[in-house]
C-alpha positions in Angstrom: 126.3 232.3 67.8 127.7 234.3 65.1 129.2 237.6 65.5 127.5 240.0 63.3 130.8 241.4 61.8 131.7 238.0 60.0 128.4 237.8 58.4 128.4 240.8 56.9 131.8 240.8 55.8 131.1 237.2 54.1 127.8 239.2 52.3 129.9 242.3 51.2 132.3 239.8 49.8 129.6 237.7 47.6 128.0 240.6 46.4 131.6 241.8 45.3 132.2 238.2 43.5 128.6 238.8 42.0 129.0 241.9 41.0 132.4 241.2 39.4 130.6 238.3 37.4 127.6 239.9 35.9 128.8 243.2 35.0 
């Protein structure tokens, strides 16, 4: 079972990438 914490840093850290790309 995953802790929570990893997950959502892994999220925050795509949306970052993303964000970085398409702006």
């Amino acid at each position: 079972m995953w802790p929570v914490s990893y997950f959502l840093m892994l999220v925050s850290f795509l949306i970052l990438i993303a964000s970085m790309l398409f702006s």
